[in-house]
VOPA-905962 format. One line per field, with one value per atom (N, C-alpha, C): residue in three letters; chain; atom name; x, y, z. Coordinates in nm, 2 decimals. Example, Ala and Ser with C-alpha at 12.3 -4.5 7.8 and 13.67 -1.06 7.14 Angstrom:
BEGIN
resn: ALA, ALA, ALA, SER, SER, SER
chain: A, A, A, A, A, A
name: N, CA, C, N, CA, C
xx: 1.32, 1.23, 1.32, 1.28, 1.37, 1.29
yy: -0.57, -0.45, -0.33, -0.22, -0.11, 0.00
zz: 0.78, 0.78, 0.78, 0.71, 0.71, 0.79
This chain:
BEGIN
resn: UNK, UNK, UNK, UNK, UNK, UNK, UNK, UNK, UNK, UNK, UNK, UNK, UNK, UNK, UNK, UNK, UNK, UNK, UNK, UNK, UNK, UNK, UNK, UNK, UNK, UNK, UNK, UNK, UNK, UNK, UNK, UNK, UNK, UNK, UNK, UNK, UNK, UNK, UNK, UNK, UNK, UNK, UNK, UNK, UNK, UNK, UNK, UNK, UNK, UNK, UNK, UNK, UNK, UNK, UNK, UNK, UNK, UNK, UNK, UNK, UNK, UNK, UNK, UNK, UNK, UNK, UNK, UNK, UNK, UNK, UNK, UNK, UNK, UNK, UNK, UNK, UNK, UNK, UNK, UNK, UNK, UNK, UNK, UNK, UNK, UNK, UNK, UNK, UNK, UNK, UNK, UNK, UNK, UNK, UNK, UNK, UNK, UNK, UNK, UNK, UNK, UNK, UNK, UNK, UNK, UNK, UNK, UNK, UNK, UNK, UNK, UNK, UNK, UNK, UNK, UNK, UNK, UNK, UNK, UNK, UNK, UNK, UNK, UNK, UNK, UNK, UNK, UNK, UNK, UNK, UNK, UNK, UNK, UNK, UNK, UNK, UNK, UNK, UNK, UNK, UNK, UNK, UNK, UNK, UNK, UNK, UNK, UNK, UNK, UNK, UNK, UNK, UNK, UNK, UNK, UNK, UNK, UNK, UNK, UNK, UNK, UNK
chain: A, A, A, A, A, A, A, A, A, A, A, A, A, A, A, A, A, A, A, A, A, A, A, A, A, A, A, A, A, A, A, A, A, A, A, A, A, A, A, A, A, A, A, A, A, A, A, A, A, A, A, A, A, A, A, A, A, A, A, A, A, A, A, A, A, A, A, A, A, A, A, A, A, A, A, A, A, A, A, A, A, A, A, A, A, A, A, A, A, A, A, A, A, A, A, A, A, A, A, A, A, A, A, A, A, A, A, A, A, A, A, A, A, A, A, A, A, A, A, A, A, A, A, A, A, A, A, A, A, A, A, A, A, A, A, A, A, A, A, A, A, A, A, A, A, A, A, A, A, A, A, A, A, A, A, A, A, A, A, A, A, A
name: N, CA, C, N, CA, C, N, CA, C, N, CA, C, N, CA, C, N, CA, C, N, CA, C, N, CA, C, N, CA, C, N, CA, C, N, CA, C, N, CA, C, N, CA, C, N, CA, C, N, CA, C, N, CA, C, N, CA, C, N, CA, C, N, CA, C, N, CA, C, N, CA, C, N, CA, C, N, CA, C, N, CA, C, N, CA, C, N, CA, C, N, CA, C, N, CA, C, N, CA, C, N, CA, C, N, CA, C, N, CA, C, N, CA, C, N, CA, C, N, CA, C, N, CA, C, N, CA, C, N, CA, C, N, CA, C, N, CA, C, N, CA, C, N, CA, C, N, CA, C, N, CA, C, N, CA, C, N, CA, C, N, CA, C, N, CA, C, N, CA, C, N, CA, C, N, CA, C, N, CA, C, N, CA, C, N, CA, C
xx: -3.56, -3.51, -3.35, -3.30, -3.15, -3.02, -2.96, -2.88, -2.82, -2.83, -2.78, -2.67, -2.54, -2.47, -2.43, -2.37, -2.33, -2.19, -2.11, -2.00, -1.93, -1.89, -1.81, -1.70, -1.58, -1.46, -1.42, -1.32, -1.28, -1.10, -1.04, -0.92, -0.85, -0.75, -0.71, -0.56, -0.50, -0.35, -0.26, -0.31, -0.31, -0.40, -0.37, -0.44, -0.41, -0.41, -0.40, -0.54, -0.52, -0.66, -0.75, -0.88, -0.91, -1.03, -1.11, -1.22, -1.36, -1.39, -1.55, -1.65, -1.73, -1.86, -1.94, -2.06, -2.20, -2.28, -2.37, -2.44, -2.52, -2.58, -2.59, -2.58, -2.38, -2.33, -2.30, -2.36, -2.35, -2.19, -2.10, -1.95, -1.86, -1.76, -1.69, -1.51, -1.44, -1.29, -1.20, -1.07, -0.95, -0.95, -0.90, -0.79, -0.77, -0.65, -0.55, -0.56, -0.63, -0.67, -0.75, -0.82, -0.99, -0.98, -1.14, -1.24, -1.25, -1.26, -1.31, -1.49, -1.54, -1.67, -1.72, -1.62, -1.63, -1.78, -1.82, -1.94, -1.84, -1.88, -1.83, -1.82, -1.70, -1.68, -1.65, -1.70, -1.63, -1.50, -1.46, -1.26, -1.28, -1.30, -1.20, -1.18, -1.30, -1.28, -1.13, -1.19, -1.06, -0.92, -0.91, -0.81, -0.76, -0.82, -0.76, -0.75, -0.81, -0.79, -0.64, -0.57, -0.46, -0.50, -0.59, -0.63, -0.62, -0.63, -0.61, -0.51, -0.46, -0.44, -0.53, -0.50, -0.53, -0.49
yy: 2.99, 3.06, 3.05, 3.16, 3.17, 3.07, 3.05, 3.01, 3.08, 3.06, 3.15, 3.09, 3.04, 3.00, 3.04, 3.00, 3.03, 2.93, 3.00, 2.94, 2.99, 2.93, 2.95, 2.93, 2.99, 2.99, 2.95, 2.89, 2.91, 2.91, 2.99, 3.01, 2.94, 2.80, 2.72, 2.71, 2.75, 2.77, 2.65, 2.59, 2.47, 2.37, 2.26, 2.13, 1.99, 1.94, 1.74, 1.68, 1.58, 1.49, 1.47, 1.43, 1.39, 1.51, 1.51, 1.64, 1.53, 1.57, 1.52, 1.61, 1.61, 1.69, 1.62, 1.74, 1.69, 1.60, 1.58, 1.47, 1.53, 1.66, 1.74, 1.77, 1.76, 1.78, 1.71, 1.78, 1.71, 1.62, 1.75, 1.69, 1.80, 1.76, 1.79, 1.76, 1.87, 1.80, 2.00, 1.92, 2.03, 2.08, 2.22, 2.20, 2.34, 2.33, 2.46, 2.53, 2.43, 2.49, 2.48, 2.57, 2.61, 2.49, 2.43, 2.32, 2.32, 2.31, 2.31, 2.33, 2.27, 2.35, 2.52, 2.58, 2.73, 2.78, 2.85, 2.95, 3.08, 3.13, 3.25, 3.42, 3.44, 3.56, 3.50, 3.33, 3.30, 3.28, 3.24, 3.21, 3.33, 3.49, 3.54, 3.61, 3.59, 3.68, 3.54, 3.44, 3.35, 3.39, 3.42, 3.44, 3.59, 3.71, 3.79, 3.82, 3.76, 3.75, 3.69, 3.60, 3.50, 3.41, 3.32, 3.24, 3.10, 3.11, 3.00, 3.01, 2.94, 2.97, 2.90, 3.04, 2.97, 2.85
zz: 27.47, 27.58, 27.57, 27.57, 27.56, 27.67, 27.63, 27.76, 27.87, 28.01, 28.10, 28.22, 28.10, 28.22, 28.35, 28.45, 28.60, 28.62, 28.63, 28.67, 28.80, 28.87, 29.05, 29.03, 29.04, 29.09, 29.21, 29.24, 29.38, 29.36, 29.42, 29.36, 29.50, 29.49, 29.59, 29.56, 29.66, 29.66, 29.75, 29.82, 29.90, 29.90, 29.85, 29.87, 29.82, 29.96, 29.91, 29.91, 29.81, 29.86, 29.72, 29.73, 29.58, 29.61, 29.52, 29.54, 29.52, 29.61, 29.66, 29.64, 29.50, 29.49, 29.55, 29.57, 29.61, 29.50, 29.55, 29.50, 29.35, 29.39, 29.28, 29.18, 29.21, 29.09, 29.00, 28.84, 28.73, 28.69, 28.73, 28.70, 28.77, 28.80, 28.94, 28.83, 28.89, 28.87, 28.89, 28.84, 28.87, 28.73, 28.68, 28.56, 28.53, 28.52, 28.47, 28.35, 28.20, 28.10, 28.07, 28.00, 27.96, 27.89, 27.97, 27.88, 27.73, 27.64, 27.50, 27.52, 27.61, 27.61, 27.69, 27.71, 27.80, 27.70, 27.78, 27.72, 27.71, 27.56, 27.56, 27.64, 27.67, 27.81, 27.93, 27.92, 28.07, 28.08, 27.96, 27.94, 27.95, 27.89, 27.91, 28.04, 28.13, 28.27, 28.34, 28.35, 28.40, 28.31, 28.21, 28.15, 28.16, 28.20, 28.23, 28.41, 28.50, 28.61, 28.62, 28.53, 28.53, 28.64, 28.62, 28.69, 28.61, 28.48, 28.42, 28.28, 28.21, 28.05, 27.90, 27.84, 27.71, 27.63
């Protein structure tokens, strides 16, 4: 069965404080540059939105 990733954005322009995932979630955090593990086509929609850098 192929892989079918799912990725959520949320684009946050204001905020203090530490980030509290749900319990759910495998892994949780901030970051301004693409992971080393991106699934291919997801860097580039964040990367041409300018939402993140290469």
């Amino acid at each position: 069965m192929p892989d079918s990733p799912v990725g959520v954005v949320f684009v946050v322009t204001n905020y203090e404080g530490e980030v509290h995932a749900a319990s759910e979630a495998s892994e949780s955090g901030w970051f301004r540059n693409l992971p080393s593990e991106m699934h291919p086509n997801q860097d580039n929609y964040l990367v041409e939105k300018d939402w993140i850098a290469r």
